[in-house]
N, C-alpha and C positions, 0 to 999 in steps of 0.2 A: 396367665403367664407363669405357671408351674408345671412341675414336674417334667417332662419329657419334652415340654413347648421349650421352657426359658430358666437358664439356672442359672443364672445372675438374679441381683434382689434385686424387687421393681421399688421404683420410687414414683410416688403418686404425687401429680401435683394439684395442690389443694386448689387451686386460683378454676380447675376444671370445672368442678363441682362441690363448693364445700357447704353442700346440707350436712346435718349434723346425721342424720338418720344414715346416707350415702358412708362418709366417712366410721360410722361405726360397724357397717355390715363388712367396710374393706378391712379396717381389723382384725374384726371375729375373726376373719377370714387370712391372714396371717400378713397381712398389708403393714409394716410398723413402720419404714421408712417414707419421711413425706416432704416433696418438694415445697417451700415454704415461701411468699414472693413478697409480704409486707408484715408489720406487726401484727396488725389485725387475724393474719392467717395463723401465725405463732401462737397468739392469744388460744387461737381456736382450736388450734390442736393440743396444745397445753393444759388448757381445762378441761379437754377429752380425757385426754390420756396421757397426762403426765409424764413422768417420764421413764414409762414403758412406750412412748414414740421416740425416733431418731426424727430429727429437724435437720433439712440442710437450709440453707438460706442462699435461694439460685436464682435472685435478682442481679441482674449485672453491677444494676448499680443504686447504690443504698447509701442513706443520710446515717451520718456520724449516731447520730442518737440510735438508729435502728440497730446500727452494727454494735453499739453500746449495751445495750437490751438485751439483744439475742444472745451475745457471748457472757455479758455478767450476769443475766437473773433470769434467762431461760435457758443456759448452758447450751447455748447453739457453738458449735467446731468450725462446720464445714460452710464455705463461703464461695460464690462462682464469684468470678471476676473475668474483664476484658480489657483492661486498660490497665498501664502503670500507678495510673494518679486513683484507681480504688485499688491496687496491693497497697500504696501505700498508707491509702485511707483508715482500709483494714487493722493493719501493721502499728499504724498509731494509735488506734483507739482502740485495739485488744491490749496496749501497751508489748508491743511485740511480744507476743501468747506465742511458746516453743509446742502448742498442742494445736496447730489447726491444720485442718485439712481444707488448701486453695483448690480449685477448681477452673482452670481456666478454659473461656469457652473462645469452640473456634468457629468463625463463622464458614456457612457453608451453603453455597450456591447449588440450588436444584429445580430444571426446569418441570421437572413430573410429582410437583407438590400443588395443590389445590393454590395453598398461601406460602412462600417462600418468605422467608424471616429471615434470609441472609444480609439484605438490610439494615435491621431491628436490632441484632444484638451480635456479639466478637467478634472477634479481631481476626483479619486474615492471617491464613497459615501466611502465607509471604511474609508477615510483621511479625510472627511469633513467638522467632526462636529467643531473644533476648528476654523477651517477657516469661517464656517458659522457663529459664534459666534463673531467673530472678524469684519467680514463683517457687522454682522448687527449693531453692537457699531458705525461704522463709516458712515454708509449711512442712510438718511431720509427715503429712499426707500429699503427695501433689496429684491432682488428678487431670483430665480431658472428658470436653464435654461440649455438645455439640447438638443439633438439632436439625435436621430434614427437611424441616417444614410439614405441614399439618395435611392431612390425605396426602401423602406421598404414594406413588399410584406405582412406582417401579422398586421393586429389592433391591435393583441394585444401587442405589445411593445413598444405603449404609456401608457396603462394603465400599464403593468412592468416599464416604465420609473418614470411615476407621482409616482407608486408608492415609489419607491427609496427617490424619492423627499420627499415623505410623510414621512418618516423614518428619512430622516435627518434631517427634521424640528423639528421632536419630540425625536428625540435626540437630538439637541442641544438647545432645548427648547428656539426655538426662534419663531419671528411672521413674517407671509412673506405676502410681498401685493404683490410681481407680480409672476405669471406662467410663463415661456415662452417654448413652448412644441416645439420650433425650426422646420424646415422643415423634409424632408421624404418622403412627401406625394406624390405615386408613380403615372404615370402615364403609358401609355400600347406601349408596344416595342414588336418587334420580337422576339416570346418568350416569352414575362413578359405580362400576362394580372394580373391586380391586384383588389382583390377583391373590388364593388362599395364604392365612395368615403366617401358615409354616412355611413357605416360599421365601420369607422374610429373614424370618429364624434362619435358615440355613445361610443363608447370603453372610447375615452377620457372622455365625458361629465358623462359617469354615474362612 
């Protein structure tokens, strides 16, 4: 996911695969950002690599102590959220921190994904806009962030997903610096040949 494929930073998330061997070769390799889902994950890349890695913490929804943890003594920032009742969980227990970047995910219905997690985790664009609004009052950084579901077998439901994105930015007439267009990105099983990778790339980029 470099050079001419993808020029946005990839964010790996550790909960995939986190051998310690795996996680060092993605570095080498210029991988510094990593999606982070429990302490234990934090732990793990912390003692890697210190902090020459960036940690986001993109569990929906996390215990007081964890969000304690990751913002005071592993200087984690960035946080997904999908509900009111974790911005404000966040908010209290960074002691409302004027340094975070929120990430609120949106949920997203796709019937050409292997597993659809529209279920699983955010909040409908239809419920958003308030949330987004409130989000971005309290984070330096606001971002969107979203996910396909796993073997997503069609391009185009990144571009149906940005777009949703698109919508609830301009309804809630706010300014958003991060994308995050989450995983999906299928690879070829018994059965599943998925159309080539740059197919994708383009759907999103343009």
């Amino acid at each position: 996911f470099s050079g001419k494929n993808y020029q946005g930073d990839v964010l790996y998330s550790v909960k995939s695969n986190p051998d310690a061997t795996v996680l060092q070769h993605l570095f080498d390799n210029g991988i510094k950002h990593f999606d982070v889902a429990s302490l234990a994950e934090i732990e793990l890349i912390s003692g890697l690599f210190g902090e020459a890695a960036k940690m986001y913490f993109m569990h929906p929804i996390k215990s007081r102590e964890s969000i304690y943890k990751a913002y005071f003594e592993y200087g984690i920032r960035d946080f997904v959220l999908d509900s009111p009742e974790e911005l404000r969980k966040i908010k209290e227990v960074t002691k409302h921190a004027k340094d975070l970047g929120l990430h609120m995910r949106l949920s997203v219905s796709n019937s050409n994904a292997a597993f659809n997690l529209s279920g699983k985790f955010g909040i409908l664009p239809s419920k958003s806009i308030a949330l987004a609004r409130r989000t971005r009052l309290s984070s330096q950084r606001f971002g969107i962030c979203f996910h396909v579901g796993s073997q997503c077998m069609d391009p185009i439901e990144y571009r149906n997903a940005i777009n949703l994105a698109k919508n609830v930015v301009e309804k809630a007439k706010v300014k958003l610096d991060v994308l995050d267009i989450g995983g999906g990105f299928p690879s070829t099983y018994p059965g599943m040949t998925p159309p080539n990778l740059a197919s994708y790339f383009d759907e999103i980029f343009d």
